[in-house]
C-alpha positions in Angstrom: 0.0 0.0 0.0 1.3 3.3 -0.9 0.4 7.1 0.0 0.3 8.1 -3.9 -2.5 5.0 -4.3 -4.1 5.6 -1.5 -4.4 9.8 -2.3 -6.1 8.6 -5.7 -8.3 5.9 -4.2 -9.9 8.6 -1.7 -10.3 10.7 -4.5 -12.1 8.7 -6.8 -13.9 7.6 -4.1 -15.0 10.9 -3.0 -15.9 12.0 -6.4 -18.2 9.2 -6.8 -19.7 9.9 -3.4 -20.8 13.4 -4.2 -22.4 12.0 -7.7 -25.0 9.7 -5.3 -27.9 10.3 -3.6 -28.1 9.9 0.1 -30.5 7.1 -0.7 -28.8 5.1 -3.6 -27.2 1.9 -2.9 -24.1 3.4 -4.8 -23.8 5.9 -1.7 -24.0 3.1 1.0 -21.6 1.0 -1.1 -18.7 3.9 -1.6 -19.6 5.1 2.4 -18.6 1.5 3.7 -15.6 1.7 1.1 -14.2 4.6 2.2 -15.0 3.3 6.6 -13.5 0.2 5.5 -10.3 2.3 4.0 -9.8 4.7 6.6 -11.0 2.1 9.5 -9.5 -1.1 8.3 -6.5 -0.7 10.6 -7.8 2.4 13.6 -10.5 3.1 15.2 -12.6 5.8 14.9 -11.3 7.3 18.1 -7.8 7.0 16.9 -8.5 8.8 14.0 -10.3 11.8 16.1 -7.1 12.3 18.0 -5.1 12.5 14.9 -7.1 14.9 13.2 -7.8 16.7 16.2 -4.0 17.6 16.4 -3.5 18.8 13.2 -2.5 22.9 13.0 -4.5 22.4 10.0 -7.7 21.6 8.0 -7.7 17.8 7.1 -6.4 16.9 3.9 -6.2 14.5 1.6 -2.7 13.8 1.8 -2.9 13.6 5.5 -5.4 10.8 5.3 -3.5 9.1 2.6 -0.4 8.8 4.9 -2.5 8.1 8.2 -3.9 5.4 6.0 -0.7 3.9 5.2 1.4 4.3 7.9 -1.6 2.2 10.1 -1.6 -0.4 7.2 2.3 -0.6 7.9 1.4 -0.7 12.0 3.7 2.5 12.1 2.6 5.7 14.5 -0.4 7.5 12.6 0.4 10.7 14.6 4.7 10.1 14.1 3.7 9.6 10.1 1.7 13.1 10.1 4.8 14.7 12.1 2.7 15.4 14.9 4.2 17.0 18.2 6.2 14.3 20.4 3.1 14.8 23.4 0.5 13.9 20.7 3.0 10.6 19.4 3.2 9.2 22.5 -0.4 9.6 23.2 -1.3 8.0 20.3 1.2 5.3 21.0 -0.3 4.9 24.7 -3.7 4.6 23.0 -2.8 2.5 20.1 -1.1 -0.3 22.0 -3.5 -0.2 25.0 -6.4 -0.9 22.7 -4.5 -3.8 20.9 -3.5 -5.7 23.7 -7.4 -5.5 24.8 -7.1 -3.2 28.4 -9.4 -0.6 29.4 -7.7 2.7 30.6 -8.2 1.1 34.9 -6.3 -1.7 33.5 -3.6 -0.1 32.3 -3.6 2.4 35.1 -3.5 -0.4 37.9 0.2 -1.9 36.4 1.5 1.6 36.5 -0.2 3.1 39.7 -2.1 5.8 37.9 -6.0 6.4 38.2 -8.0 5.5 34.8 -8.5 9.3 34.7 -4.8 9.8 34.7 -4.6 7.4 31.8 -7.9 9.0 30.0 -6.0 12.3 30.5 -2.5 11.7 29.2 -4.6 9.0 25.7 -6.7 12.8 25.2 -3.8 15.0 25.4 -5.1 17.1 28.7 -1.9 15.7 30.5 1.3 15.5 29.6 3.4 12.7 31.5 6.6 13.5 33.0 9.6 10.8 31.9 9.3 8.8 34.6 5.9 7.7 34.3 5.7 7.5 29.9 9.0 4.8 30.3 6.3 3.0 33.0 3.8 3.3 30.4 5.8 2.1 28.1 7.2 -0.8 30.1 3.9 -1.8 30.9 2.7 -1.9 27.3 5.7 -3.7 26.3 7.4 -0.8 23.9 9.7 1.4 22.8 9.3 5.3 21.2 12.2 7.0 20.4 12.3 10.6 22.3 14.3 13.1 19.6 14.4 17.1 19.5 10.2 17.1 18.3 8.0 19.9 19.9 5.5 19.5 22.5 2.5 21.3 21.7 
């Protein structure tokens, strides 16, 4: 899978959305098309904290590579170049929800309430070192730490 085929895919997609009506089986088919694209490999809620972050409007392009890089298992927000706070979050987030733990779960193995963890997966709270390398531990992974802004 690669950005440029994705970009066209949404496109043509898109393009044939707007030609339907609301009520045409041609709408319902390209809708679940284009769920199944962008949600094949994220949630829904994964996706909101993406675009959420972005410092700007939504593109095309920036669906094309959140697309990809969650095809490839990579970090949506890393692939986007998205603050290091909103990386890690989504990292937290990500692996939490494949290895099947709520937010108490997760929070009980690292002492932290479930509204700590809520907090630092929405990007209210930012986690000092300390406790992002227990999250980390916990969840079994690494994220490389460079010279990114936090925003």
């Amino acid at each position: 899978m690669k950005v440029d085929q994705v970009r066209d895919e949404i496109k043509e997609l898109r393009q044939e959305f707007e030609k339907s009506l609301p009520s045409s089986t041609a709408y319902s088919r390209v809708s679940k098309k284009l769920d199944d694209l962008y949600y094949e490999h994220m949630d829904i809620r994964e996706a909101a904290l993406i675009a959420k972050h972005l410092d700007h409007k939504d593109t095309i392009d920036d669906d094309a590579k959140m697309i990809v890089a969650a095809a490839n298992g990579e970090n949506v927000a890393e692939a986007l170049d998205l603050p290091i706070n909103v990386c890690a979050a989504f990292k937290i987030l990500h692996e939490r929800l494949a290895k099947g733990w709520t937010q108490a779960e997760l929070g009980q193995k690292v002492n932290l309430s479930q509204s700590q963890i809520a907090k630092i997966e929405n990007i209210q709270q930012i986690p000092d070192v300390g406790t992002l390398s227990g999250i980390l531990v916990a969840l079994d992974v690494q994220m490389e730490i460079g010279a990114r802004k936090i925003s």
